[in-house]
C-alpha positions as CSV (number, residue, x, y, z in Angstrom):
1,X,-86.8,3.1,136.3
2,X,-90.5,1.8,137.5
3,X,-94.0,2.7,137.2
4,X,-95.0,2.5,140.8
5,X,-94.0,-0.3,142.6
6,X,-95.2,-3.3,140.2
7,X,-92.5,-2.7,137.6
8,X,-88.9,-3.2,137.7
9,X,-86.0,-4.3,135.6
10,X,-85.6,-8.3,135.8
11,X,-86.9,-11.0,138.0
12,X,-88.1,-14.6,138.2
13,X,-91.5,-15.4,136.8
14,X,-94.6,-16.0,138.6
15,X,-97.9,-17.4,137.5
16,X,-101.2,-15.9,137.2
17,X,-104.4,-17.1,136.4
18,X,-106.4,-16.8,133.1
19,X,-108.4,-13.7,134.2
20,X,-105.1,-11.9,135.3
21,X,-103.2,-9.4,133.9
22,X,-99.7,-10.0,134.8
23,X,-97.4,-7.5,136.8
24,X,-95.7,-5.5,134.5
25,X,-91.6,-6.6,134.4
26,X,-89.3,-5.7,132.2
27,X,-87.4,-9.1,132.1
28,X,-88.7,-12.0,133.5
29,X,-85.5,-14.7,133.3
30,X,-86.6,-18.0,133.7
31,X,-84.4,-20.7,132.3
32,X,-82.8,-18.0,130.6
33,X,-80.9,-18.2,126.7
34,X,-78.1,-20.9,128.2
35,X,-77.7,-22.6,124.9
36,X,-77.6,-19.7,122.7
37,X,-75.2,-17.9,124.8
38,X,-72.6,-21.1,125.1
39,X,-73.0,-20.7,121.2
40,X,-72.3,-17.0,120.9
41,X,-68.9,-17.6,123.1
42,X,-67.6,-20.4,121.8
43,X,-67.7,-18.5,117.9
44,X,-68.9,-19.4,114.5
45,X,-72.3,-19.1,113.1
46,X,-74.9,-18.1,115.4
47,X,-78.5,-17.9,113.5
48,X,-81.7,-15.7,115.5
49,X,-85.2,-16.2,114.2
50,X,-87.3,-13.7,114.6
51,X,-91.2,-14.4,114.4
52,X,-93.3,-11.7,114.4
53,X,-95.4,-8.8,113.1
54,X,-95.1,-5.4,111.0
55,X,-92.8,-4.2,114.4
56,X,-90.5,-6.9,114.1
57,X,-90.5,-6.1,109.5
58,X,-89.3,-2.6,110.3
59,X,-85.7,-1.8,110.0
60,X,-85.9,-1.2,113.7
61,X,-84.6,-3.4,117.2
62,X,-84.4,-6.6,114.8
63,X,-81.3,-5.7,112.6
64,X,-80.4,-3.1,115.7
65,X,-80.4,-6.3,118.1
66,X,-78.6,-8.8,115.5
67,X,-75.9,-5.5,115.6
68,X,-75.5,-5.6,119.3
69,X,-75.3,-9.1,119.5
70,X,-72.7,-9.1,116.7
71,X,-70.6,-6.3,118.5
72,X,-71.0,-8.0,122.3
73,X,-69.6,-10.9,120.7
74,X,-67.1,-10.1,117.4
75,X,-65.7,-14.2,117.7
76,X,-69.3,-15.2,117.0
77,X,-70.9,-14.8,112.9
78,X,-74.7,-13.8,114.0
79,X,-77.2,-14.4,111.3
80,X,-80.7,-13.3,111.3
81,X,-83.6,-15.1,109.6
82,X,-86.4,-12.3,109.2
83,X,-89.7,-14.4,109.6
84,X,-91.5,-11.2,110.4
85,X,-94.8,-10.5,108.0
86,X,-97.4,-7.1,109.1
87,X,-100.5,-7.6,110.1
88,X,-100.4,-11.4,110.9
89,X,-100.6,-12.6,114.8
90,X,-99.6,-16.2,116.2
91,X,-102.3,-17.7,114.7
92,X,-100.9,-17.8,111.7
93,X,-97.1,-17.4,112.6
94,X,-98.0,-20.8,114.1
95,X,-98.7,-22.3,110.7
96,X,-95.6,-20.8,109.1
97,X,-93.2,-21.3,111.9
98,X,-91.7,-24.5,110.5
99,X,-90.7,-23.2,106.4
100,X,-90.1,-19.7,107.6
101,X,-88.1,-20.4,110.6
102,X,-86.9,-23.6,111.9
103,X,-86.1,-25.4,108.7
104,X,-83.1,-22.5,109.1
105,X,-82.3,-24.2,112.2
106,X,-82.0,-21.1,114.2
107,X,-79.8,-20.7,117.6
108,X,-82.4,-18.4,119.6
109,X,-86.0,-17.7,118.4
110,X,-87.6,-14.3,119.3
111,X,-91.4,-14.5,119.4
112,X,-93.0,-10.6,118.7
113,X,-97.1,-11.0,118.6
114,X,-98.5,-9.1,121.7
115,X,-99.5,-6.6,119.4
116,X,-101.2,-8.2,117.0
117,X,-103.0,-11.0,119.4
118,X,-104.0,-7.7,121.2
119,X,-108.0,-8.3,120.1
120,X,-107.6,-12.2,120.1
121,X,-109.6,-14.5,122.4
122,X,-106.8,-15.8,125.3
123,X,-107.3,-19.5,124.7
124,X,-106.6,-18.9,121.0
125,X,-103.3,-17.2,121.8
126,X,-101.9,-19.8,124.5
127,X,-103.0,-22.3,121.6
128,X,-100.7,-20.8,119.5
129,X,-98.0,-19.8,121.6
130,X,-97.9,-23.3,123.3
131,X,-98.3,-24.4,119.5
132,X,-94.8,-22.1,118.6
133,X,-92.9,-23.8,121.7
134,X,-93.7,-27.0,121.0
135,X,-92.9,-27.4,117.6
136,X,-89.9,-25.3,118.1
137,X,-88.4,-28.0,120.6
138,X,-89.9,-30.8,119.1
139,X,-87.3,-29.9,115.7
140,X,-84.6,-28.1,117.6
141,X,-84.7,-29.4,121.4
142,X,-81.4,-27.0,122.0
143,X,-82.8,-23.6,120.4
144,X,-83.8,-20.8,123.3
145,X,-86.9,-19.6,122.8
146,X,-87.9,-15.6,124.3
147,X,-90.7,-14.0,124.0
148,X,-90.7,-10.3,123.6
149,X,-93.1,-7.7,123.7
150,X,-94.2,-4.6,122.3
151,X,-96.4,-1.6,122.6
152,X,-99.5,-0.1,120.8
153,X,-101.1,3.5,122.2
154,X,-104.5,1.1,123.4
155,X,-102.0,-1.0,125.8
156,X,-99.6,2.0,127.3
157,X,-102.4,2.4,130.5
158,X,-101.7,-0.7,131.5
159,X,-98.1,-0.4,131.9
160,X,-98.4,2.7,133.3
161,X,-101.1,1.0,135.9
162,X,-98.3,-2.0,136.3
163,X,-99.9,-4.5,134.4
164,X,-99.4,-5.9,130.9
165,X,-101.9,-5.8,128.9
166,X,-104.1,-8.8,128.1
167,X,-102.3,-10.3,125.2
168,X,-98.6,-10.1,126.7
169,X,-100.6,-11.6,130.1
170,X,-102.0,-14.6,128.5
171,X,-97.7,-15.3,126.8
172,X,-97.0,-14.6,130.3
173,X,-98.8,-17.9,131.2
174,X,-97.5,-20.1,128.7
175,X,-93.9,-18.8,129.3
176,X,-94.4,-19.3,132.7
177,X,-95.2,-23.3,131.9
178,X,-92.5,-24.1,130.0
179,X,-89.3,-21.3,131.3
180,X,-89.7,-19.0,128.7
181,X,-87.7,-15.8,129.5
182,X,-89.9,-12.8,128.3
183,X,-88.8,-9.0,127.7
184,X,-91.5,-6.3,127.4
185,X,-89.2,-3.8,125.2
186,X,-92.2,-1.0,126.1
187,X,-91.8,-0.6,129.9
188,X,-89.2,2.4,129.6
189,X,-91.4,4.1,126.7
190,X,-94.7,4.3,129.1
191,X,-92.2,5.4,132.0
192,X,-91.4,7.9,130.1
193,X,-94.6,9.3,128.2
194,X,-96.3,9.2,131.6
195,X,-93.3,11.3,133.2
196,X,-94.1,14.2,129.8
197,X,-90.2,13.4,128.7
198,X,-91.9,10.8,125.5
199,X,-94.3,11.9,122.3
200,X,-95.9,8.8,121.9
201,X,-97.5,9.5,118.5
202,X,-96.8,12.3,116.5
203,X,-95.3,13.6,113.0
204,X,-91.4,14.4,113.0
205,X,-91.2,18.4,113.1
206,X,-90.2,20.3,110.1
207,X,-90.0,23.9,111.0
208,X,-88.3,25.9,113.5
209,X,-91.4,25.9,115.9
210,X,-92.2,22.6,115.9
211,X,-88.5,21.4,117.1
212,X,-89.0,23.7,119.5
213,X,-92.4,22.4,120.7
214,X,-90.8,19.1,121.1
215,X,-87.6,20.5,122.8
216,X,-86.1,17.3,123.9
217,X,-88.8,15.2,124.1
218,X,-88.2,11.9,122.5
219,X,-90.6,11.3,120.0
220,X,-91.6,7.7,119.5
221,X,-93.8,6.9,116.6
222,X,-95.7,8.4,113.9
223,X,-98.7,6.3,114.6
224,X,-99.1,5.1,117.7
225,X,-97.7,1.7,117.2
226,X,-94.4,1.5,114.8
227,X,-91.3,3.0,116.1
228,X,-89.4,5.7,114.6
229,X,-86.0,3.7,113.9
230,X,-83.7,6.6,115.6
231,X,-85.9,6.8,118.5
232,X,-88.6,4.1,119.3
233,X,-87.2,1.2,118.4
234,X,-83.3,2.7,120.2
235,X,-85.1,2.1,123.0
236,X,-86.7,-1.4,122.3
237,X,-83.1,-2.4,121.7
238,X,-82.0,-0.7,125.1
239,X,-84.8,-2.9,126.8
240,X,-82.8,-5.8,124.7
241,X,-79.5,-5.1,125.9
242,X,-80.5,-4.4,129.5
243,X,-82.4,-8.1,129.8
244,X,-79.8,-10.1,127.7
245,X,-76.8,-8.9,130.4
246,X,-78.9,-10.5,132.7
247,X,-80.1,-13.3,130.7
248,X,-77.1,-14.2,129.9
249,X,-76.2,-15.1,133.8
250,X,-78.5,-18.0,134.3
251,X,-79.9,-21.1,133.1
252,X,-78.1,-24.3,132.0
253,X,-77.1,-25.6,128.8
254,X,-78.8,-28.7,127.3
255,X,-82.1,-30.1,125.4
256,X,-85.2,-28.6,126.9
257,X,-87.9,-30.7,128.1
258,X,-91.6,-30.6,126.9
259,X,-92.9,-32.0,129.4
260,X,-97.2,-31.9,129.7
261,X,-98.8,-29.5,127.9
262,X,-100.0,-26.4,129.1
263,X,-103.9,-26.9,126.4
264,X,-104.5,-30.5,125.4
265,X,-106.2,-28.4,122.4
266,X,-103.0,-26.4,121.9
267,X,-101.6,-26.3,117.7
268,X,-98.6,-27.9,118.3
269,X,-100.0,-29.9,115.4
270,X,-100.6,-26.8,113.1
271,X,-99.4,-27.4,109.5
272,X,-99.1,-25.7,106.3
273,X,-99.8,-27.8,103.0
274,X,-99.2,-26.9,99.8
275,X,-102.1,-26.8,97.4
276,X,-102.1,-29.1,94.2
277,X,-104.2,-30.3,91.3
278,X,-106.2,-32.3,93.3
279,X,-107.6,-30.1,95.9
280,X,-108.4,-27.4,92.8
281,X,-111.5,-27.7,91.1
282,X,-112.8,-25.0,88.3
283,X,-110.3,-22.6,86.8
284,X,-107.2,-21.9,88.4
285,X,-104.0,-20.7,87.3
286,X,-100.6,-21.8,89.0
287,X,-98.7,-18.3,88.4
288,X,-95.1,-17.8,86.9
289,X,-92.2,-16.2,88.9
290,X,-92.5,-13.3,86.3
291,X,-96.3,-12.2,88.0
292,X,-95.7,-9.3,89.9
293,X,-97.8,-10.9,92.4
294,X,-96.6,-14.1,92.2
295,X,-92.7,-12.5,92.5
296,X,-93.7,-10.2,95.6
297,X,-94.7,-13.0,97.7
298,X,-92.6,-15.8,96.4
299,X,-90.6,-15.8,100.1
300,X,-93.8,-16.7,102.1
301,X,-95.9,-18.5,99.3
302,X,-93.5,-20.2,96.5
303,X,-96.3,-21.7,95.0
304,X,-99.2,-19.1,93.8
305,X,-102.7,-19.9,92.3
306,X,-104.8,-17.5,91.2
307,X,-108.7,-18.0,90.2
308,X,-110.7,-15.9,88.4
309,X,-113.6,-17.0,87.6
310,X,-116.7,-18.0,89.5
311,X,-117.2,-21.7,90.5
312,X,-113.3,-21.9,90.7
313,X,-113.1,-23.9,94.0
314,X,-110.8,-25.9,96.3
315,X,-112.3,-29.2,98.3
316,X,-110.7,-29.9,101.2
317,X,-110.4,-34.1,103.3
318,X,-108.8,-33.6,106.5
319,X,-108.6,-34.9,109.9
320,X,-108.2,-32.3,112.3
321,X,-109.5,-29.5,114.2
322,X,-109.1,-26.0,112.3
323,X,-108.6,-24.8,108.8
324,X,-107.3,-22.2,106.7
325,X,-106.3,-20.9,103.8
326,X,-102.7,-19.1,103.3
327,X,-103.7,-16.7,100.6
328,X,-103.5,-12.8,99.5
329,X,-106.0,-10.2,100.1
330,X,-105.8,-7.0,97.5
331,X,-107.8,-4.4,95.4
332,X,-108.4,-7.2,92.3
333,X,-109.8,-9.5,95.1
334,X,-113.7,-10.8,95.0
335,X,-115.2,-12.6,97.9
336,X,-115.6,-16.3,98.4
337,X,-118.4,-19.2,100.5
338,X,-117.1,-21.6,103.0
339,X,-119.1,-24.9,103.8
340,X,-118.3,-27.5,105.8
341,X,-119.8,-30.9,106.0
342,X,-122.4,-30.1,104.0
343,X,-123.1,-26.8,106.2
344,X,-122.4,-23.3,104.7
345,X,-121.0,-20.7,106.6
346,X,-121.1,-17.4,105.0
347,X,-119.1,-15.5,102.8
348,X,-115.7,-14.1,103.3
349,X,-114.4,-11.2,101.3
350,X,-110.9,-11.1,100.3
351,X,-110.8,-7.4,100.3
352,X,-110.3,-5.4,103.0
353,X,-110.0,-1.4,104.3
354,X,-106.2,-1.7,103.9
355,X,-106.7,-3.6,100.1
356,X,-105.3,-0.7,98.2
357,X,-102.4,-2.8,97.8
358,X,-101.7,-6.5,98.2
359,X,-100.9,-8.4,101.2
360,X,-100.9,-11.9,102.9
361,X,-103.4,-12.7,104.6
362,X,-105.4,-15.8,106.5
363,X,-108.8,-17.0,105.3
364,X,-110.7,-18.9,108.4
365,X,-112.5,-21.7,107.2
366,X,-113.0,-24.0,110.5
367,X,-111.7,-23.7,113.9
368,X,-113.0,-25.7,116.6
369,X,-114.1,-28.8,115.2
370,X,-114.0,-32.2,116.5
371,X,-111.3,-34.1,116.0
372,X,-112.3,-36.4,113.1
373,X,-112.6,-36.7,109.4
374,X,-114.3,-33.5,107.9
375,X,-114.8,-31.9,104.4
376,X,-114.7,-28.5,103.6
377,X,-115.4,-26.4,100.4
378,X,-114.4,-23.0,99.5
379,X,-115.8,-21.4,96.2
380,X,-115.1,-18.1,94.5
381,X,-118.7,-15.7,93.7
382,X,-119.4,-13.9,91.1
383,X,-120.4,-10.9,92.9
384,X,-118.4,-8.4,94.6
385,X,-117.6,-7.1,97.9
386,X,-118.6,-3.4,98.2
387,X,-115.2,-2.1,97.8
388,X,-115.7,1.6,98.2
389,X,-117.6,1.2,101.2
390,X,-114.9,-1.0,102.8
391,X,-112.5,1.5,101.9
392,X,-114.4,4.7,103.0
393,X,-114.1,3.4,107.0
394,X,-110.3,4.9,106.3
395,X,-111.2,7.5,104.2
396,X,-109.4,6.0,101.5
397,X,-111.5,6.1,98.0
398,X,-110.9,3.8,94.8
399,X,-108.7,5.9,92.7
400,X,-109.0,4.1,89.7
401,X,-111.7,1.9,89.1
402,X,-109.4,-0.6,86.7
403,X,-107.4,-1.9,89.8
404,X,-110.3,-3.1,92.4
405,X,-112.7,-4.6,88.9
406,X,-111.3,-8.0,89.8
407,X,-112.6,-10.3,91.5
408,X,-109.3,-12.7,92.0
409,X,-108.6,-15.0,94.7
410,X,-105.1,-15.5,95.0
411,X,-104.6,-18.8,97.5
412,X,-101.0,-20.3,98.0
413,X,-101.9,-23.2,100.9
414,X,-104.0,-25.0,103.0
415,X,-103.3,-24.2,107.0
416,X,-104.7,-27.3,109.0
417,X,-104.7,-28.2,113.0
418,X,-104.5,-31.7,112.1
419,X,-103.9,-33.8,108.5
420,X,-105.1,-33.6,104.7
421,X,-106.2,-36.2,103.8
C-alpha cells in the first residue's frame, strides 16, 4: 500500500516549512473527529458539511461517505449539508462558509480545495484555510473539522515521488497548527496508475475491443480530475473508510481551542454582505424568483441584481483588507472597471472560456490593502470582451450570436476581509 517508503496509511502529523512539500500520508490523525464520533454513537441527528469544489458537487465520495457513515452507525440520522460549488477554491469558500455551512450547525466539516488552490499563491491559501478554522470554531467550538484531499493529473507525480503536491502541503501546515486530521483520498489511485493496474484519464469503452484494451484496469476519470462515480470516487470513499476506522480511536471530546493564530493576516474576518439600494448606483434590477437566472442560483445568492446598462455601478465604504464581489459570470456577460481610492485598476471581464453557460463566480476588486477606511468603485462598460476569442482557447465557438449580445453583470454580494461601512 505505499509509494516508496514516504507513504503509508495513518500517522501523527509533523510540520514542515513554507517551502516544503509535505510527505505524502494517507491519514494524518491529529486530534482526530472525537466530538463527532461521541455524536454518531450516542444516535439522533448527526449533520456533515461539506465545503468544497466541483469534486466534492459530483454524486461521488460525498453522498457515498454520508452512506457509510449512515450504515457504520444505523442508531445515528446523518444529514449532509452540500456546500460544494465547481470551480471555486477557499478563497471564496471562506466568504461563504458561514450562510452555506455553519448557520446549519453541522457535527463534522469536511474541507475539499487542494484542487482548486492548486495554482494559488501559499499565503493566500493558509489565509483562507486558517480563515475556515477559525470561523468554524469561533460559531461551533465542538464541530470537528478534516481536511481532505483530492487529485488532479498535474499533482499524481508528486504522490508518486512521496510528496503532496503544493496546495495539499501548504493545508498540511495550517492543519498541523491547530490538530486538524487530514485524508488525501488520492494516495491509492497514484499507487495504482504508477503500478499499470489504474486508467487515470480516459473515455468508458463502448465496443468489444476497447473492454478488452482495458481488461481490468480500473479506469478512473474521464478527464483527468473528476471521478467516475463507480470507480474514482469508490476509491476516494475507500481512502474515507480506511482513515475514519482509525480516526475514530483518538482524540478527546470537548470545545477546541483557538489558541494564536497561525497568519496575523489570516480571513478569519472574511464576510459576505448583501448588496442593497444604497451601494447601487445607475440601473439595476433586483431579479424575481421566476428569472431563470435568478432561480438557478437562488441557493448560493438569494438576492440577484442584474445591470444592464453602462454607468450602472456599485460604490463600496469599507474598513478592511480585501474585496470582492459574489456575482455570475456567463455568455450575456460584458466586462466591468475597478478603482480604488481614486486609483483604477483595470478592467475585468465577466466572461470567461467556460461562459457558454452561467456560473458563480468571484470578481477581485482589492486584496492586500491596509487596514483602514477605503472606497472602491466598480462600473459596468459599454464595450465588450472579445468573446469568440476567449472562447476559441477551448475550441468552443459562439453558436448563436443572440446568447453572448449582452453585456449583463449579474452581482448578488459584496465579499469583504474586514467591514462595510
Amino acid at each position: 500500500m505505499t509509494i516508496g517508503m514516504a507513504l503509508v496509511l495513518c500517522a501523527p502529523g509533523a510540520g514542515h516549512t513554507a517551502d516544503e512539500l509535505a510527505d505524502a500520508v494517507e491519514c494524518r490523525e491529529r486530534a482526530g473527529l472525537p466530538n463527532f464520533f461521541a455524536k454518531l454513537k450516542r444516535g439522533g441527528n448527526v449533520r456533515i458539511g461539506y465545503l468544497g469544489g466541483s469534486i466534492t458537487a459530483q454524486d461521488g465520495w460525498r453522498p457515498k461517505s454520508r452512506d457509510w457513515f449512515q450504515q457504520k452507525y444505523p442508531g445515528a440520522k446523518v444529514e449532509e449539508i452540500n456546500a460544494a460549488i465547481g470551480g471555486t477554491g477557499s478563497d471564496l469558500g471562506v466568504f461563504r462558509l458561514r450562510r452555506d455551512v455553519l448557520d446549519a450547525k453541522p457535527d463534522l466539516l469536511f474541507v475539499e480545495f487542494a484542487v482548486n488552490d492548486g495554482g494559488a499563491p501559499v499565503e493566500q491559501i493558509h489565509r483562507c484555510m486558517e480563515g475556515i478554522v477559525r470561523q468554524t470554531w469561533n460559531a461551533l467550538p465542538e464541530t470537528d473539522t478534516c481536511f481532505v484531499y483530492t487529485v488532479h493529473e498535474s499533482m499524481l507525480r508528486d504522490l508518486q515521488a512521496g510528496k503532496f503536491p503544493r496546495s495539499a502541503s501548504a493545508m498540511e501546515t495550517v492543519a498541523e497548527h491547530y490538530g486538524i486530521p487530514t485524508i488525501h483520498m488520492a494516495l491509492e489511485v497514484a499507487r495504482l496508475e504508477k503500478e499499470g493496474k489504474l486508467v487515470f484519464k480516459g473515455a468508458k469503452p463502448k465496443t468489444d475491443a476497447e473492454r478488452a484494451a482495458l481488461g481490468d484496469k480500473i479506469l478512473f476519470s474521464p478527464d483527468g480530475v473528476h471521478p467516475y462515480t463507480d470507480a474514482g470516487h469508490q476509491l476516494y470513499l475507500e481512502a474515507v473508510a480506511r482513515s475514519m476506522e482509525k480516526l475514530a480511536r483518538v482524540g478527546r471530546t470537548g470545545r477546541h481551542s483557538l489558541g494564536e493564530p497561525l497568519r496575523v493576516d489570516n480571513w478569519e474576518g472574511a464576510a459576505l454582505v448583501p448588496l442593497n439600494t444604497k451601494l447601487l448606483q445607475g440601473e439595476w434590477t433586483k431579479l424575481g424568483a421566476d428569472d431563470p437566472v435568478a432561480k438557478r442560483f437562488s441557493k448560493r445568492l438569494p438576492e440577484l441584481w442584474k445591470a444592464s446598462r453602462a454607468g450602472a455601478s456599485i460604490t463600496v465604504r469599507f474598513r478592511g483588507t480585501a474585496l470582492a464581489v459574489y456575482d455570475i459570470v456567463g455568455p450575456d456577460c460584458g466586462q466591468v472597471e475597478v478603482s480604488v481610492d481614486g486609483k483604477a485598476l483595470g478592467k475585468q471581464a465577466r466572461f470567461d472560456a467556460y461562459c457558454t453557460y452561467h456560473r458563480l463566480a468571484k470578481l477581485v476588486v482589492a486584496a492586500d490593502l491596509s487596514g483602514g477606511e477605503h472606497t472602491a468603485v466598480i462600473r459596468l462598460l459599454d464595450e465588450s470582451p472579445d468573446k469568440a476569442a476567449i472562447l476559441s482557447k477551448r475550441n468552443e465557438k459562439i453558436d448563436d450570436p443572440a446568447r453572448y449580445a449582452g453585456l449583463n453583470w449579474y452581482a448578488g454580494a459584496l465579499l469583504v476581509v474586514g467591514e462595510v461601512r
